[in-house]
C-alpha positions as a Markdown table, in Angstrom:
| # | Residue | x | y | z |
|---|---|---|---|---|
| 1 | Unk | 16.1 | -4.3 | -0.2 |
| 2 | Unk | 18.7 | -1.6 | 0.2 |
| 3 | Unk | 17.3 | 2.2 | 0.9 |
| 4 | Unk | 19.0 | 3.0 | -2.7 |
| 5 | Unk | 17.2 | 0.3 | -4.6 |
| 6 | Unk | 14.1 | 1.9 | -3.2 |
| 7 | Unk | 14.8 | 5.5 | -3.8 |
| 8 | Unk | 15.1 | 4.1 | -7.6 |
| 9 | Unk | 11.6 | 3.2 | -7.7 |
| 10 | Unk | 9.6 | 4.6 | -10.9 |
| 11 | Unk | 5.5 | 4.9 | -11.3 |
| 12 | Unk | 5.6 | 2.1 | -13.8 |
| 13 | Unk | 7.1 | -0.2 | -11.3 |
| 14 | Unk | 3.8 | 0.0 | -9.6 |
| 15 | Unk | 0.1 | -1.5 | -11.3 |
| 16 | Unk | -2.1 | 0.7 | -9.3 |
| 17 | Unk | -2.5 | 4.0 | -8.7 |
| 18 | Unk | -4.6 | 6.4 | -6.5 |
| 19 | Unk | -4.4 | 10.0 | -6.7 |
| 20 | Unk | -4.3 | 12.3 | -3.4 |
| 21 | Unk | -4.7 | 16.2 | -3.2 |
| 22 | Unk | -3.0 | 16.7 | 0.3 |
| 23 | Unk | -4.8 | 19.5 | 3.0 |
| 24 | Unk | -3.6 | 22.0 | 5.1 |
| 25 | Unk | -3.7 | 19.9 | 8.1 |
| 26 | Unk | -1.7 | 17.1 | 6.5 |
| 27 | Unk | 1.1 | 19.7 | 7.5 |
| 28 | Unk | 3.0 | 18.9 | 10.7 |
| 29 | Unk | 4.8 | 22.4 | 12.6 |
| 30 | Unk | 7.7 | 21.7 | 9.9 |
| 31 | Unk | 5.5 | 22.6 | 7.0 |
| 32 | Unk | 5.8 | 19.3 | 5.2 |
| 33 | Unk | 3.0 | 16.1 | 5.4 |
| 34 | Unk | 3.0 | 14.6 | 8.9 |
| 35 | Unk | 4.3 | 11.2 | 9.0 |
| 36 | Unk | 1.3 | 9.7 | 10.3 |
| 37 | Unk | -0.4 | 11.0 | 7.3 |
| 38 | Unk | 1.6 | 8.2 | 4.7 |
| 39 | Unk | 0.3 | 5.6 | 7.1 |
| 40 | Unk | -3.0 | 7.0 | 6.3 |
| 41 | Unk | -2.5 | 6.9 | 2.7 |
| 42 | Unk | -1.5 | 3.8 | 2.6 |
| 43 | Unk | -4.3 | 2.1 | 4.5 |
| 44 | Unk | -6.3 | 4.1 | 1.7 |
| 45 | Unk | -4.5 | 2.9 | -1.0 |
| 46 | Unk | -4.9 | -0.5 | -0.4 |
| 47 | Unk | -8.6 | -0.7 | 1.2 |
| 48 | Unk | -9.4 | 1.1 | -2.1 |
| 49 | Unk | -7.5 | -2.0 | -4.3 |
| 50 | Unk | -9.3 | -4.5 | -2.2 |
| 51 | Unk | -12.4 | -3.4 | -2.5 |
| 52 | Unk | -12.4 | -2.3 | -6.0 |
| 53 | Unk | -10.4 | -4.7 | -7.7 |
| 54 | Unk | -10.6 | -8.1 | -5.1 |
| 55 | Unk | -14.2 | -7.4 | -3.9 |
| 56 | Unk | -13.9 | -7.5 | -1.0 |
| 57 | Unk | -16.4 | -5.5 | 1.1 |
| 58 | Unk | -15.0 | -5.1 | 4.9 |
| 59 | Unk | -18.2 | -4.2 | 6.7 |
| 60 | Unk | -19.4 | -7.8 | 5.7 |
| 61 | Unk | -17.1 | -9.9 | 4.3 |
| 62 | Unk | -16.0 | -13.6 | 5.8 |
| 63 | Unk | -12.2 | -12.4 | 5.3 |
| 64 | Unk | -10.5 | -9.7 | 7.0 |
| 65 | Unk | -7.4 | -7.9 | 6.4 |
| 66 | Unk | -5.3 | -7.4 | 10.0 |
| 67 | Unk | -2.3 | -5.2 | 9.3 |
| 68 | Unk | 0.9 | -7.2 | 10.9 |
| 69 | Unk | 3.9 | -5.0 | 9.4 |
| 70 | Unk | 4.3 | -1.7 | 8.2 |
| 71 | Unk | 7.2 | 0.5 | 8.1 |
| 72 | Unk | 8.5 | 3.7 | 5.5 |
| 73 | Unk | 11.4 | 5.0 | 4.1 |
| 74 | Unk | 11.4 | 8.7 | 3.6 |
| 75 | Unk | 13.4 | 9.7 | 1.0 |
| 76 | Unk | 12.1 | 13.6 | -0.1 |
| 77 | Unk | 9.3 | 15.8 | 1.9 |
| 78 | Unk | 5.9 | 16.3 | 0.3 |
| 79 | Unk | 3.5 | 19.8 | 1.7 |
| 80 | Unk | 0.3 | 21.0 | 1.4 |
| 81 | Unk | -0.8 | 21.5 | -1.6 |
| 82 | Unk | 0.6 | 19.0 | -2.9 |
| 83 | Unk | -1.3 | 16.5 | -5.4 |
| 84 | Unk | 0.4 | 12.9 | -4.8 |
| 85 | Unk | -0.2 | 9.6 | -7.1 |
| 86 | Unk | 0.3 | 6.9 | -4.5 |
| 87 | Unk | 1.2 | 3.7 | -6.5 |
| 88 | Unk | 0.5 | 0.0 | -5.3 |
| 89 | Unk | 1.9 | -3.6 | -6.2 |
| 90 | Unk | 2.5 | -6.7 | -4.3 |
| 91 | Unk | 5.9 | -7.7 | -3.5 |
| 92 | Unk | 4.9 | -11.4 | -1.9 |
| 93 | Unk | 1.9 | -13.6 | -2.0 |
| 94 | Unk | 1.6 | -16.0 | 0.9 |
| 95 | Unk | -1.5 | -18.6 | 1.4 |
| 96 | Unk | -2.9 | -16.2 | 3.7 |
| 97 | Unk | -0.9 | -13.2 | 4.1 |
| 98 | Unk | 0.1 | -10.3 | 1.3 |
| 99 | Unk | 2.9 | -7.9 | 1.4 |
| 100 | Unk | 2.4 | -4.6 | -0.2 |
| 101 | Unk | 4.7 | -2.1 | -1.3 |
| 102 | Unk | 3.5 | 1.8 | -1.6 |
| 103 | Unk | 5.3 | 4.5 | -3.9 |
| 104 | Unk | 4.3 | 7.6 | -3.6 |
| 105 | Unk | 5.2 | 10.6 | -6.2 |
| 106 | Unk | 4.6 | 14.3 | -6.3 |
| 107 | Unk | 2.5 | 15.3 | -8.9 |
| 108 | Unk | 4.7 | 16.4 | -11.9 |
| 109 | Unk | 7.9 | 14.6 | -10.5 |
| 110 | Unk | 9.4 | 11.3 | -10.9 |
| 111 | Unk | 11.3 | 10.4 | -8.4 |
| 112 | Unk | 9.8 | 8.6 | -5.4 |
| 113 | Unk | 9.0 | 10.7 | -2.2 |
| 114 | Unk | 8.2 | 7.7 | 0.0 |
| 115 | Unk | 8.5 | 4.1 | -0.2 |
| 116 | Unk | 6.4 | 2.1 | 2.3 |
| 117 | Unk | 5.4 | -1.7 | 3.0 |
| 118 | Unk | 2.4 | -2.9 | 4.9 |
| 119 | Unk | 1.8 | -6.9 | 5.4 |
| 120 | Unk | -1.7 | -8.2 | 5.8 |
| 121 | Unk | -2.6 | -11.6 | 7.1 |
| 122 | Unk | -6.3 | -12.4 | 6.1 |
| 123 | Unk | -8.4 | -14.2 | 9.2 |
| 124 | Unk | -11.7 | -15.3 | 9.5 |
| 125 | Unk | -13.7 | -12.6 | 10.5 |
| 126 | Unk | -15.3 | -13.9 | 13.4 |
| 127 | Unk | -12.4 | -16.4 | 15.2 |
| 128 | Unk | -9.2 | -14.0 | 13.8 |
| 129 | Unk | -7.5 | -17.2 | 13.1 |
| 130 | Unk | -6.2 | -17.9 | 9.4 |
| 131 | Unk | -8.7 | -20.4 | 7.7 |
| 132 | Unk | -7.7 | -23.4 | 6.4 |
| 133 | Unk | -8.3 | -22.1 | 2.4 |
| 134 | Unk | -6.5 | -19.2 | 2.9 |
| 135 | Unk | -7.3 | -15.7 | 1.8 |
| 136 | Unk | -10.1 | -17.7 | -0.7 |
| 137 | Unk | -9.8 | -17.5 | -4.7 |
| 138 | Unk | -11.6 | -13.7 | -5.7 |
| 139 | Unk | -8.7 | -12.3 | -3.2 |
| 140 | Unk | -5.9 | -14.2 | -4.8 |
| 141 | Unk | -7.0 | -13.2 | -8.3 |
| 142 | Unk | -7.4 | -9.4 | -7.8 |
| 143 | Unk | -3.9 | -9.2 | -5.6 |
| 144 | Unk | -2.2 | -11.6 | -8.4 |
| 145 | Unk | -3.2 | -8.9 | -11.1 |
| 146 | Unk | -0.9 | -6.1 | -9.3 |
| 147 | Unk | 2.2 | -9.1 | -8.1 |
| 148 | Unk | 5.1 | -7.8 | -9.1 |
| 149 | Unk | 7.6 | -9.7 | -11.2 |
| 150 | Unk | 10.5 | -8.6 | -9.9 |
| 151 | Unk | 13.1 | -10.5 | -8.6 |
| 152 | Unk | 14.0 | -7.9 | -5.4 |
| 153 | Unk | 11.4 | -7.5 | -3.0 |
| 154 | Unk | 11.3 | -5.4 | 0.1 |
């Protein structure tokens, strides 16, 4: 999807969202949230989905998530202290593998700061290989509920 498609992005194109009150030491030495920090947030906002919404528990469940992809398009700087809404949906649904795209918006705003995607391919926990039933029915549901319907994906 073009950069301009994604700077159009709007909360409501997203089914989930997470609040975040930034710190002080989110701040890189150019006084705005250090790029690292997004790939933080988005490993939050999505281990938060999984396990609230798809329970699924990492610590013990059969299924894990391994991250394959991720990349992010910075459109506008967010600083400390900053409150962000970090907004999920899933852009493709594979028999094993889910590809997620991340908004995230100032408090108060409503155009998008950042636009990320992150790719997860479920394994069995204990061989890393994909099993032959795929990311298993309760993880399809929950991930279903926040698929997006649109036609453009990342």
């Amino acid at each position: 999807m073009a950069q301009a498609d994604l700077k159009n992005r709007i909360r409501s194109d997203y089914k989930f969202q997470l609040e975040y009150r930034t710190r002080w030491s989110d701040n890189d030495m150019y006084d705005h949230m250090n790029n690292s920090i997004y790939y933080f947030l988005f490993d939050s906002i999505v281990n938060t989905y999984l396990i609230e919404r798809c329970a699924l528990n990492p610590p013990t469940s059969d299924r894990i998530g391994l991250v394959v992809h991720s990349h992010c398009d910075y459109f506008s700087p967010v600083g400390f202290p900053a409150v962000v809404d970090l907004a999920l949906r899933v852009n493709k649904l594979g028999k094993s593998s889910v590809t997620y795209e991340i908004g995230v918006f100032e408090r108060g705003e409503d155009s998008v700061k950042v636009v990320g995607e992150f790719v997860h391919v479920f394994v069995d926990r204990n061989n890393r290989k994909p099993r032959a039933d795929g990311m298993g029915p309760g993880l399809r549901e929950g991930l279903e509920r926040i698929l997006s319907t649109s036609k453009s994906k990342l």
